[in-house]
KELUMLUM-588588 format. One record per residue (C-alpha): y, x, z; residue in three letters; residue number from 1. Coordinates in steps of 0.001 Angstrom, whole numbers. Layout:
N
<pt <Y,X,Z>,ALA,NUM>;
...
end
This chain:
400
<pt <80986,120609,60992>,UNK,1>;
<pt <83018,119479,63644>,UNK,2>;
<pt <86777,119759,63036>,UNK,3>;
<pt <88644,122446,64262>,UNK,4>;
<pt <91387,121284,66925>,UNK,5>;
<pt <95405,122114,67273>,UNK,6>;
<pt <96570,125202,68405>,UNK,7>;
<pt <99037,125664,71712>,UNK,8>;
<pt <102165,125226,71292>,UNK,9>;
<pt <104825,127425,72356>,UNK,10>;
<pt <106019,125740,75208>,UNK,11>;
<pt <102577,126212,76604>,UNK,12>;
<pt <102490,129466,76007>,UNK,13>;
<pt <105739,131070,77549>,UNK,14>;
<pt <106076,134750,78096>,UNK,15>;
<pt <106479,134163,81539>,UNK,16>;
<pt <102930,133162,81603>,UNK,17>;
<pt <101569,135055,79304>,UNK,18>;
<pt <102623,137875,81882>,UNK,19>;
<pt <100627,136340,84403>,UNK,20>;
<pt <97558,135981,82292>,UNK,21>;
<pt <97818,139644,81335>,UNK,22>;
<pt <98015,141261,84177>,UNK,23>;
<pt <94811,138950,85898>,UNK,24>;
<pt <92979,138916,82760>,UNK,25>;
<pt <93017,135661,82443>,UNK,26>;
<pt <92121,133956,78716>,UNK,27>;
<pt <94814,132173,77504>,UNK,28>;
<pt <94871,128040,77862>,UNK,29>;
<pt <94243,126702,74874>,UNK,30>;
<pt <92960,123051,73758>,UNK,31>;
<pt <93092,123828,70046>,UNK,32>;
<pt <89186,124919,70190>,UNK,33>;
<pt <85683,123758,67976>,UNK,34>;
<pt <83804,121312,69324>,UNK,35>;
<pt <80465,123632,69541>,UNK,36>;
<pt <77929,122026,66750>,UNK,37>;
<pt <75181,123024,68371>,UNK,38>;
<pt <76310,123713,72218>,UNK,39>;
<pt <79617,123763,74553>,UNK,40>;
<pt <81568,127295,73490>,UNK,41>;
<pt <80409,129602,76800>,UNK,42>;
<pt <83775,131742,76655>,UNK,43>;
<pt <85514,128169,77055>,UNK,44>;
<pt <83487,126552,79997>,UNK,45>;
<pt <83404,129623,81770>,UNK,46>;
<pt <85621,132737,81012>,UNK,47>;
<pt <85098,135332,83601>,UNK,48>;
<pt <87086,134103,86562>,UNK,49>;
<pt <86430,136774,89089>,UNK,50>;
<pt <90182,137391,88671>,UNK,51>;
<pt <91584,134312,90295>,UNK,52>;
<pt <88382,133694,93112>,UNK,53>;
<pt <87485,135585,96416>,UNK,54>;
<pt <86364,139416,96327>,UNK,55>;
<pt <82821,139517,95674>,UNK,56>;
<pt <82412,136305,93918>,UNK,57>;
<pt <81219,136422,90329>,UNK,58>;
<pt <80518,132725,88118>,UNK,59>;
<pt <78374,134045,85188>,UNK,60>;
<pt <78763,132178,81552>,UNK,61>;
<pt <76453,129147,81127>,UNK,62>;
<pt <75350,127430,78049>,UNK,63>;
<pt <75041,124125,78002>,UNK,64>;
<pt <73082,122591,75115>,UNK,65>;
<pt <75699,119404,74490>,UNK,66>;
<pt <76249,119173,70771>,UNK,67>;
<pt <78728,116599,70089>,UNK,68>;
<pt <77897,115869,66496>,UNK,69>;
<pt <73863,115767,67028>,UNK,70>;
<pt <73550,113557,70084>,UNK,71>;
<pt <76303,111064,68378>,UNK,72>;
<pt <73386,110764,65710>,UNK,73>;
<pt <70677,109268,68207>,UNK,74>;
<pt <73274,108195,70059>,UNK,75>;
<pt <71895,105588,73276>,UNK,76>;
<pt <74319,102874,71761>,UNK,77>;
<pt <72005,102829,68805>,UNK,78>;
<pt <68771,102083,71205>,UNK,79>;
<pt <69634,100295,74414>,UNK,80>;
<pt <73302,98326,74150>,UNK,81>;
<pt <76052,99987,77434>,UNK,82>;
<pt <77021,97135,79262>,UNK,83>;
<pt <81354,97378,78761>,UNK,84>;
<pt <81300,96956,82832>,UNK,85>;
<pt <79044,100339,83595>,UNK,86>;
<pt <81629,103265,84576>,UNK,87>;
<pt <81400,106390,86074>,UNK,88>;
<pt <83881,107761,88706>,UNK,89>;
<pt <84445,111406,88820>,UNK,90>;
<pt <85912,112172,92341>,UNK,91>;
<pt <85062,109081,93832>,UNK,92>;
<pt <85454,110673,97542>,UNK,93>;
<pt <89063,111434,96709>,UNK,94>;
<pt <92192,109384,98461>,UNK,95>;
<pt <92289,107436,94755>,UNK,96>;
<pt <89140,107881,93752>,UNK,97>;
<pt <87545,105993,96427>,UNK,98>;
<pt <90225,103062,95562>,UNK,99>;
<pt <89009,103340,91754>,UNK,100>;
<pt <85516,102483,92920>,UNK,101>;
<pt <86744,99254,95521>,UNK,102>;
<pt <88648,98071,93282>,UNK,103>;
<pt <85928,98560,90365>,UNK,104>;
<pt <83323,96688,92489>,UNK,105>;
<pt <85654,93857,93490>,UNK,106>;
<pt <86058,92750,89754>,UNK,107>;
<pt <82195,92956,89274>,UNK,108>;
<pt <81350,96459,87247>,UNK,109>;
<pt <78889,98210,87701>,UNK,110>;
<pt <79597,101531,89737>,UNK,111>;
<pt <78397,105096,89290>,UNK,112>;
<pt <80237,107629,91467>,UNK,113>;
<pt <79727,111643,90578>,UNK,114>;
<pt <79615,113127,93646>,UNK,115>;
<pt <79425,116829,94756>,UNK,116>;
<pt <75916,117660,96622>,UNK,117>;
<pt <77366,117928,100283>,UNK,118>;
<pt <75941,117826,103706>,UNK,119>;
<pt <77443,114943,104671>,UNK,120>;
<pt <76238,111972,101725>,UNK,121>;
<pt <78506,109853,100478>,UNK,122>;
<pt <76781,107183,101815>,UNK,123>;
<pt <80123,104839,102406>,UNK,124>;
<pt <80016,104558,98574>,UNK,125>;
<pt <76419,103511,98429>,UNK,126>;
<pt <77281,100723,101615>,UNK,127>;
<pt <80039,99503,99576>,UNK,128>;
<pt <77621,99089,96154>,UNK,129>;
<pt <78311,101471,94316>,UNK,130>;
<pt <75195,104275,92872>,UNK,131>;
<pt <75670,107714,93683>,UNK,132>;
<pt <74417,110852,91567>,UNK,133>;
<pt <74960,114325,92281>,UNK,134>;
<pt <76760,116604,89893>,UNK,135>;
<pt <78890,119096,89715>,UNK,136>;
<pt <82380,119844,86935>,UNK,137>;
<pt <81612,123321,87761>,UNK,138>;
<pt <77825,123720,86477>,UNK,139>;
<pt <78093,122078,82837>,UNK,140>;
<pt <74120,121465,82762>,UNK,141>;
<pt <74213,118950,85482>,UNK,142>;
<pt <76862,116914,83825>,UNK,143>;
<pt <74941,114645,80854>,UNK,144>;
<pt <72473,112915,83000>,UNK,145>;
<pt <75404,111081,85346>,UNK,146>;
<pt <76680,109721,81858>,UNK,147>;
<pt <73646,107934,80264>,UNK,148>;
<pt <73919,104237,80090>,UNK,149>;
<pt <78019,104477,81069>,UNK,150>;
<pt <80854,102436,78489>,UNK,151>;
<pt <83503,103871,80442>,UNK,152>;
<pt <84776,107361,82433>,UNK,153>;
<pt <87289,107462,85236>,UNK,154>;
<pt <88387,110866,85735>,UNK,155>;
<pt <89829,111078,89383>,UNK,156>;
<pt <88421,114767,89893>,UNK,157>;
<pt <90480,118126,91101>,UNK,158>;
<pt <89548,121372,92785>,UNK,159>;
<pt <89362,121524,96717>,UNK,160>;
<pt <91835,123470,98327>,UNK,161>;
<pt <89662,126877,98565>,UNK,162>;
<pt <88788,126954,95207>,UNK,163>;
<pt <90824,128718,91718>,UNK,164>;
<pt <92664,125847,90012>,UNK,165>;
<pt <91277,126718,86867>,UNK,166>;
<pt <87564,125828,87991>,UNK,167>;
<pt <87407,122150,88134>,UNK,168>;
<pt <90564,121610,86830>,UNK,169>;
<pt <90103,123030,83622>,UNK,170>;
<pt <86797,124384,82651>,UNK,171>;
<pt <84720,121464,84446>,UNK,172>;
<pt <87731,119018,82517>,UNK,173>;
<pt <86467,120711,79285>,UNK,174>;
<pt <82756,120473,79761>,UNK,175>;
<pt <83061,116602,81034>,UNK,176>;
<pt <85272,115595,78263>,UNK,177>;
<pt <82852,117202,75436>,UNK,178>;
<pt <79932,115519,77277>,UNK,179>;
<pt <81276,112809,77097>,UNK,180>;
<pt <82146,112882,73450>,UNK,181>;
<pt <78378,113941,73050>,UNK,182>;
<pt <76826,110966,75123>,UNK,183>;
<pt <79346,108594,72841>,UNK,184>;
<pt <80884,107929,75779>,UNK,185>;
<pt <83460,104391,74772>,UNK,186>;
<pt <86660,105227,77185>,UNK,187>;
<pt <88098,107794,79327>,UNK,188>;
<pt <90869,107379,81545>,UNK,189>;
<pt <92615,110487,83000>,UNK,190>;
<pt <95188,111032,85659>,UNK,191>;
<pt <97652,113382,85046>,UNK,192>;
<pt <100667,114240,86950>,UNK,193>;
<pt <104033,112782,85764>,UNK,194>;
<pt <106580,115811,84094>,UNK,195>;
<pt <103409,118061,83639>,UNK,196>;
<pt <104686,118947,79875>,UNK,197>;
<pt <108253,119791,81666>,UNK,198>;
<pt <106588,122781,83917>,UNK,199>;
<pt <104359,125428,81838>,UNK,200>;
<pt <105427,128052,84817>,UNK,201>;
<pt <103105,126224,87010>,UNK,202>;
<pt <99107,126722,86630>,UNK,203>;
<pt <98182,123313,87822>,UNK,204>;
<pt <100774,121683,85516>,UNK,205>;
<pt <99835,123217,82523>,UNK,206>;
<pt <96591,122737,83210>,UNK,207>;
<pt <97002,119217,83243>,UNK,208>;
<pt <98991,119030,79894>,UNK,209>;
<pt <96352,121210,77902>,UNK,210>;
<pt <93322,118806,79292>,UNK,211>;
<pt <95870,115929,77927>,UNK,212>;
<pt <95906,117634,74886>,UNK,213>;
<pt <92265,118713,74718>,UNK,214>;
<pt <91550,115081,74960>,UNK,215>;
<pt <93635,113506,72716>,UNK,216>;
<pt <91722,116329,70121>,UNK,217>;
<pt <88558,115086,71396>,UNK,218>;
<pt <87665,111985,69139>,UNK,219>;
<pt <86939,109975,72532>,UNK,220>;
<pt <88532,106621,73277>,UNK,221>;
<pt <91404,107427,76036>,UNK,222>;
<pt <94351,106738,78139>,UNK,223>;
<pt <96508,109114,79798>,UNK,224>;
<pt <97951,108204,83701>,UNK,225>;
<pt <100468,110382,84783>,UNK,226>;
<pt <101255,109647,88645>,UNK,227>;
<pt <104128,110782,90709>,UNK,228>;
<pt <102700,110758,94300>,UNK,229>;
<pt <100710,108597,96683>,UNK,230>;
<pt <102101,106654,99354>,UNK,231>;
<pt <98429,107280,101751>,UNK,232>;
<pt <99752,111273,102020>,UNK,233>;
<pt <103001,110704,103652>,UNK,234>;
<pt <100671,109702,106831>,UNK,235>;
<pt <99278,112841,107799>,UNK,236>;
<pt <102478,114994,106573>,UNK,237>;
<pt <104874,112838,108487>,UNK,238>;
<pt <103899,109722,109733>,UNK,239>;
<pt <101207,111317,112327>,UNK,240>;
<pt <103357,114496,113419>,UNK,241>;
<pt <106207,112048,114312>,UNK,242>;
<pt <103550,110113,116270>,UNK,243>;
<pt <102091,113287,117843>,UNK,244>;
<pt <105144,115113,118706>,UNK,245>;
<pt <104543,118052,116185>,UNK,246>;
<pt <106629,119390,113700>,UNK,247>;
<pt <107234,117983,110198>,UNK,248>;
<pt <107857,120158,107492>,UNK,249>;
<pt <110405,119605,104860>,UNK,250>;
<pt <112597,121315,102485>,UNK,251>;
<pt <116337,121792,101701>,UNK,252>;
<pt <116134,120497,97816>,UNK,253>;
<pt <117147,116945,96885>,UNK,254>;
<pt <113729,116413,95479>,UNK,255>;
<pt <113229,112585,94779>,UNK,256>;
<pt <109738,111273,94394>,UNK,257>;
<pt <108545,107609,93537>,UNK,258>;
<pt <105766,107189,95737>,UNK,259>;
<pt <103029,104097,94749>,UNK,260>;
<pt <100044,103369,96527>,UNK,261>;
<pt <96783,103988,95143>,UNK,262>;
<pt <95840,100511,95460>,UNK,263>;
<pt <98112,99176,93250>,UNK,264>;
<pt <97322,102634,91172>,UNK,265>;
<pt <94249,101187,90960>,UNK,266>;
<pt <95072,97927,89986>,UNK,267>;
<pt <97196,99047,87201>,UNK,268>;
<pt <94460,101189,85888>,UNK,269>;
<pt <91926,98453,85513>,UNK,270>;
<pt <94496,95996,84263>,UNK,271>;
<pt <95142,98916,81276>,UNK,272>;
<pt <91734,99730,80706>,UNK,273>;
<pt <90976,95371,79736>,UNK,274>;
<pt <93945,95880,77533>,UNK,275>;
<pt <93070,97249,73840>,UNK,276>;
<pt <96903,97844,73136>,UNK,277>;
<pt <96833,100595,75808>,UNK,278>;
<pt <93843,102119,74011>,UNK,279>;
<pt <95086,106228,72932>,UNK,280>;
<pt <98495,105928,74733>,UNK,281>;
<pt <99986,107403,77745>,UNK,282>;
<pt <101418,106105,80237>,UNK,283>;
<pt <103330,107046,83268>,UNK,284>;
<pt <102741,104864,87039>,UNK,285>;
<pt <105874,105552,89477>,UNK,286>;
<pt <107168,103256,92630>,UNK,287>;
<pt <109806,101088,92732>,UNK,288>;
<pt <112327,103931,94089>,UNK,289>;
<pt <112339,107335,94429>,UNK,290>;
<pt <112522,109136,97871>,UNK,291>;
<pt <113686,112575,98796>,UNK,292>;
<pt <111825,114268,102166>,UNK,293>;
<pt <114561,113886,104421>,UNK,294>;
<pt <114695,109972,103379>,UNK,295>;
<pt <111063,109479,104147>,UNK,296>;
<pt <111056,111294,107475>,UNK,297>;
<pt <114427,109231,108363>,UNK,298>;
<pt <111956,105992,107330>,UNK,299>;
<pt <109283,107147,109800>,UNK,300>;
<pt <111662,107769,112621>,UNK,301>;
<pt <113040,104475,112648>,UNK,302>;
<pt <109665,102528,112346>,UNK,303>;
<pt <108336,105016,114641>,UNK,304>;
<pt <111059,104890,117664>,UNK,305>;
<pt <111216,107985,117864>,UNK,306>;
<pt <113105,111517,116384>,UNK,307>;
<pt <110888,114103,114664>,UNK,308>;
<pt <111013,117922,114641>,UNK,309>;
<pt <111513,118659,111330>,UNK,310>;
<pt <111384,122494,110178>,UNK,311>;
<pt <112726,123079,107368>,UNK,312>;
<pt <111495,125549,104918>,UNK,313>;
<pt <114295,126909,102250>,UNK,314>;
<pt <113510,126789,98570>,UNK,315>;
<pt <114197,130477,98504>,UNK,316>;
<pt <111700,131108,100930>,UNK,317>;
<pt <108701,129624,99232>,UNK,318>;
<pt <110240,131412,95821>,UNK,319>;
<pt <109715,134759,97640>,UNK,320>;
<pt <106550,134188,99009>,UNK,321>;
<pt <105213,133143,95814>,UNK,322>;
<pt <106423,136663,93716>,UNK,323>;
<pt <104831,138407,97198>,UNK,324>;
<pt <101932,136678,96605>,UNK,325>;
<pt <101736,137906,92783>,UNK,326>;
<pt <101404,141222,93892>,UNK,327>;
<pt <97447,141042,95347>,UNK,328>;
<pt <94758,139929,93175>,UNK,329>;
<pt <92818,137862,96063>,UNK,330>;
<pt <96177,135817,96317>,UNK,331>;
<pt <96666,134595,92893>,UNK,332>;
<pt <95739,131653,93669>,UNK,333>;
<pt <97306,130609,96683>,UNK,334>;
<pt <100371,131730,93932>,UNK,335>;
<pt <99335,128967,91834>,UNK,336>;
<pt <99756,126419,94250>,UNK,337>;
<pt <103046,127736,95946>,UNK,338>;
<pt <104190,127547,92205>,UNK,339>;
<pt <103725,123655,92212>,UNK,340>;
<pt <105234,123399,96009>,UNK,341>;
<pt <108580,125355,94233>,UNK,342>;
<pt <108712,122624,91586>,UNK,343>;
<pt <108251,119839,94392>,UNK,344>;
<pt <110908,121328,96367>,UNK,345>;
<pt <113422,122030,93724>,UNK,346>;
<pt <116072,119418,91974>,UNK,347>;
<pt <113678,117269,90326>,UNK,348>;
<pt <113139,113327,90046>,UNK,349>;
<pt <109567,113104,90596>,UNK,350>;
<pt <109721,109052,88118>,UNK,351>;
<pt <109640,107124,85668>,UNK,352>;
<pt <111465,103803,84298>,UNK,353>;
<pt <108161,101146,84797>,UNK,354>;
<pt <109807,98200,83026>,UNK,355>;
<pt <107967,98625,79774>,UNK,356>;
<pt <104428,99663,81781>,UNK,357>;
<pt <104921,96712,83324>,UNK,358>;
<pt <105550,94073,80529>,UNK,359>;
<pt <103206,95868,78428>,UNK,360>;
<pt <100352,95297,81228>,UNK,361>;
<pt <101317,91635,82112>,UNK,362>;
<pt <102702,93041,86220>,UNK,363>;
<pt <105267,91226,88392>,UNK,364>;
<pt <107207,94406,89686>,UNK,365>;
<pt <107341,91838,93428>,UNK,366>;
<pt <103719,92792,93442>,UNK,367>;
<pt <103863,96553,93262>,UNK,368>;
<pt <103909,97730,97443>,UNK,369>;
<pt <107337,99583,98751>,UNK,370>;
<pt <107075,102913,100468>,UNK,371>;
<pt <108946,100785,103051>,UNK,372>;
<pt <106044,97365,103485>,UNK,373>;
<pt <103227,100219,103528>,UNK,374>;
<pt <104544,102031,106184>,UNK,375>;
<pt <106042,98969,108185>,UNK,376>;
<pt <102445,97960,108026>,UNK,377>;
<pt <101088,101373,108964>,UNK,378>;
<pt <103403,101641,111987>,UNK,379>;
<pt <102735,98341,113530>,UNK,380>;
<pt <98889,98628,113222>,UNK,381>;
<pt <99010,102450,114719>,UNK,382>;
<pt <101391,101241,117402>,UNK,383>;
<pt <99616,97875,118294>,UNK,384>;
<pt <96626,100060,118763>,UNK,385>;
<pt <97821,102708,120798>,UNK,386>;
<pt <99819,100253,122966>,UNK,387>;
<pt <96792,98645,123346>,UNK,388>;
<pt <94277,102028,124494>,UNK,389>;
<pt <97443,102109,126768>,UNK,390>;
<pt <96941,99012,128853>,UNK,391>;
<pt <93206,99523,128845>,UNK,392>;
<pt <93752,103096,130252>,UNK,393>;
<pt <95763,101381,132897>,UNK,394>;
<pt <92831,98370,133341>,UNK,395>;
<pt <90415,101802,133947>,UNK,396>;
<pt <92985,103553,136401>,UNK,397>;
<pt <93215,100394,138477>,UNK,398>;
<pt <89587,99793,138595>,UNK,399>;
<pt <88739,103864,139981>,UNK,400>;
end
């Protein structure tokens, strides 16, 4: 019988949320549950979330027939030896995902990105050499098949925008972790978000903790990445709006993030993942300083020659529209997410001291990129290239 896990602790399990849950009938979050013996527990893959989704839109229980102590017994390992270089990318199209699988490639494993069927293939990831298989976090059954013949799992998944944070982020977590526990499945690396144990008010957050927890229960192999924030999506919030004349939005909180760059993110990951001494640990990834909004729009002004209009949004404002928000069922989740925006734009240090990370993975901290380099490098290329449709236009206007 397979063990039964821990329960939630109180922190998780505040009455402020509870509240929430109540009033959208919502289960509670909860890692402490059985591994199923014979299949995935229904009620925790898919509890009824027509709650938190669009009117009209109903996601029926599935079973999934997964059984984590069964399938260890014939396990593939047993038959046909997993190469330690086969892993699997979950979110592979992502802004780090698709990092993950470059830098994955350029140190010679073998690839497998999990992909959403979409109209528009993939097919960058297939030109670069990676494989590509269709799945999807949100319909259990399709899940086992993408993990036959993989050592290792690189979990770089989340919901899109338009869909309840509980979908992928939680219930597809669940069902790929306990796959992956049934298909003896040698490593899984998660990313996390950095402070995610410090913020049970917000969905997302505590979603992240309890799949920490959940897999630190599971039996499986794992490290734990908290980030902090990616340098690549300060282009289109502020770099490109200074560029284009349009506004910038910011906030009147001293919020101070430690942006990195998912290159080096990468880096890091596969640098931890060689190393058996990270094996079961977590660890947190933060740049070499921490910014607040109003520095990094000052940054881009300067590199950019030019002064941006910056509205500014007051914490107080997105505080109210959140509680307005509470009040309509269709609008819980947009909630959810103005709930993370609140803890992004309050007084919080968004880092972490790296000094340890970095001696413990063998890193020069001169090799980890500045917000600064990245977008002194980003400016000059944009500009260069823009001063150069410029003269063409001018070569054109001449010539007519």
């Amino acid at each position: 019988m397979a063990s039964r896990l821990g329960s939630l602790p109180p922190q998780l399990n505040s009455p402020r949320l509870v509240h929430h849950r109540r009033r959208a009938n919502l289960p509670s979050l909860s890692w402490g549950r059985t591994l199923a013996p014979v299949q995935l527990q229904a009620d925790l893959l898919f509890p009824s979330l027509s709650s938190s989704s669009s009117p009209g839109r109903h996601y029926t229980p599935l079973q999934v027939s997964c059984n984590a102590q069964t399938v260890a017994a014939t396990s593939i390992s047993q038959g046909t030896p997993v190469r330690p270089t086969s892993i699997l990318v979950v979110g592979a199209t992502g802004t780090l995902g698709r990092q993950v699988v470059r830098r994955a490639l350029d140190e010679g494993y073998d690839v497998r990105c999990l992909v959403r069927p979409r109209p528009a293939p993939a097919d960058f990831l297939r030109d670069w050499g990676a494989t590509v298989v269709n799945a999807d976090l949100s319909k259990p059954e399709t899940i086992p098949a993408t993990l036959v013949g993989i050592h290792t799992v690189i979990d770089c998944a989340t919901g899109r925008p338009e869909e309840p944070i509980r979908m992928v982020d939680w219930e597809g977590k669940v069902a790929l972790i306990q796959c992956a526990k049934a298909m003896d499945i040698q490593k899984y690396v998660f990313y996390s978000i950095h402070n995610c144990d410090k913020h049970p008010e917000v969905p997302l957050m505590e979603i992240k903790h309890c799949t920490e927890k959940f897999l630190q229960e599971s039996g499986l192999n794992y490290i734990i990445i908290r980030l902090c924030g990616f340098m690549q999506g300060l282009i289109g919030q502020y770099a490109v709006p200074i560029l284009e004349e349009k506004s910038v939005w910011g906030t009147d909180a001293p919020t101070r993030i430690a942006y990195m760059d998912t290159q080096d993110i990468a880096r890091l990951t596969f640098m931890a993942m060689r190393n058996e001494k990270v094996d079961k640990k977590l660890l947190t990834f933060a740049g070499p300083r921490a910014w607040t909004t109003q520095e990094v729009i000052t940054l881009c002004e300067r590199l950019a020659g030019q002064d941006a209009n910056i509205t500014t949004v007051p914490v107080s404002v997105l505080k109210f529209t959140r509680q307005l928000t509470r009040c309509f069922q269709w609008t819980n989740d947009i909630a959810d997410r103005l709930a993370f925006s609140e803890v992004l734009s309050s007084d919080t240090v968004f880092s972490a001291p790296m000094t340890e990370t970095y001696n413990l993975l063998g890193v020069d901290q001169k090799d980890i990129l500045t917000l600064e380099k990245y977008l002194q490098d980003y400016f000059a290329n944009i500009l260069k290239k823009l001063k150069d449709l410029k003269a063409q236009s001018k070569q054109t206007d001449i010539y007519l």
